[in-house]
C-alpha angles and dihedrals in degrees: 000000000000099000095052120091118253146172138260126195095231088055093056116111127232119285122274133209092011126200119230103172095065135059116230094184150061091242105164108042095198085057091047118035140059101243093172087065108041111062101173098086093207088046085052094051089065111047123089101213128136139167086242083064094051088045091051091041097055084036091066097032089057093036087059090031088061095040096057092046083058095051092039084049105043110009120028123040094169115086089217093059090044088058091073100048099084097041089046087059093046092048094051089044118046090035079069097038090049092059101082093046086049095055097033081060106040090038090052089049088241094292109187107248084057104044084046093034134084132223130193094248089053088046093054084045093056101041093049085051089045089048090048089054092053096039093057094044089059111032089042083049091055109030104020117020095154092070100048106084128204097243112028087039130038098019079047105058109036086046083073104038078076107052097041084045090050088050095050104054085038087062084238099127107122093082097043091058088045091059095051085076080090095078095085104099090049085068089057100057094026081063099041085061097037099043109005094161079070093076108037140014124253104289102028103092091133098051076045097061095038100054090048094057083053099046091048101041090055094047089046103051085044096052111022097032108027097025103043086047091062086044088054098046095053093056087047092066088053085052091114089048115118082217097036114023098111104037090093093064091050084052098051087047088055092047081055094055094045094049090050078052104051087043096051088044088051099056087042086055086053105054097045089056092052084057097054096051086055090054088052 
């Protein structure tokens, strides 16, 4: 990669289109961070915690929690359409969230405080997504086990817990909103299983089929392909970067895991559509 242009911190130019009407930043320690529980003072100096972050998170997780009792209670007696509750929230919810991050980067030219910085609406954006982690891991464990996967779920999940915990306290959390903007295919499966008249008329189960493959290929190769490798691009420049320097590896690993997606979904799609011609 020597030969490949990157990025350093002290080249940037100044920012652009600045906020300043939100903070990016924990700027008073004593107003962000748990002291109580961090006792190393040049640890604390670094984390990025507050009592507002554990409000907003319990907030979410009871907000979907008791969303999804509603919907058990009134709207979906099969485990398989339950499963989707929760996803079809989060799906809804962090793509619009992750707007602002997304414009407050690109608009700014990624400049760097704002790729390595943090915002209250990214923060709400990753807390909700964090809440919603957590959320499914518990509630799928308990009410609908058969659907959680060991790979694409708890693995999963809990891989990006992680991340999304480690960007948080690192005040990092711009680009991981941004990021959230890939979602949106999820919506449109999460809505083919939850309200599938929505989308055809009685009798048209195959035109059905067929205009949601569409609808989520096209999202998903926007979103999760195209997208997430300018995304990706953008990180690598940052590669020599002491903040950034090993994002874009999380990101081609990413890339990894939604190819192997598109590809299984492909062959599903496939099949399904084998089965239909022998019908006809």
């Amino acid at each position: 990669f020597a030969l490949l242009p990157y990025r350093l911190a002290e080249e940037e130019p100044p920012r652009k289109y600045w906020d300043p009407t939100e903070s990016t930043g924990c700027d008073d320690a004593g107003d962000y961070v748990l002291l109580r529980l961090v006792a190393n003072p040049d640890l604390r100096t670094r984390l990025c915690l507050s009592l507002w972050d554990l409000v907003c998170f319990s907030m979410c997780c009871i907000a979907l929690l008791a969303a999804y009792l509603v919907a058990r209670t009134y709207v979906y007696e099969s485990s398989k359409q339950r499963s989707w509750v929760l996803t079809c929230l989060n799906s809804v919810v962090t793509p619009l969230l992750a707007l602002r991050s997304l414009f407050r980067i690109v608009n700014n030219e990624w400049e760097y405080g704002f790729v390595s910085g943090g915002s209250r609406s990214s923060r709400i954006c990753t807390l909700f997504f964090m809440a919603y982690l957590c959320c499914e891991l518990v509630v799928g464990h308990v009410d609908y086990r058969k659907q959680v996967t060991l790979i694409m779920g708890y693995v999963h999940h809990f891989s990006y817990l992680l991340l999304a915990s480690h960007l948080l306290v690192a005040n990092r959390t711009n680009i991981m909103a941004m990021t959230l903007l890939e979602e949106l295919p999820t919506l449109v499966l999460a809505l083919s299983r939850l309200a599938p008249g929505w989308f055809a008329k009685p009798g048209q189960s195959q035109v059905q089929r067929r205009s949601l493959d569409y609808a989520f290929a096209l999202s998903f190769v926007v979103t999760r392909i195209l997208f997430h490798l300018y995304v990706q691009y953008n990180l690598f420049l940052w590669r020599k970067d002491s903040k950034l320097g090993y994002y874009w590896v999380v990101c081609v690993l990413a890339l990894a895991m939604n190819l192997h997606w598109l590809l299984a979904w492909w062959k599903s799609a496939k099949r399904r559509r084998e089965k239909d011609r022998k019908r006809e």
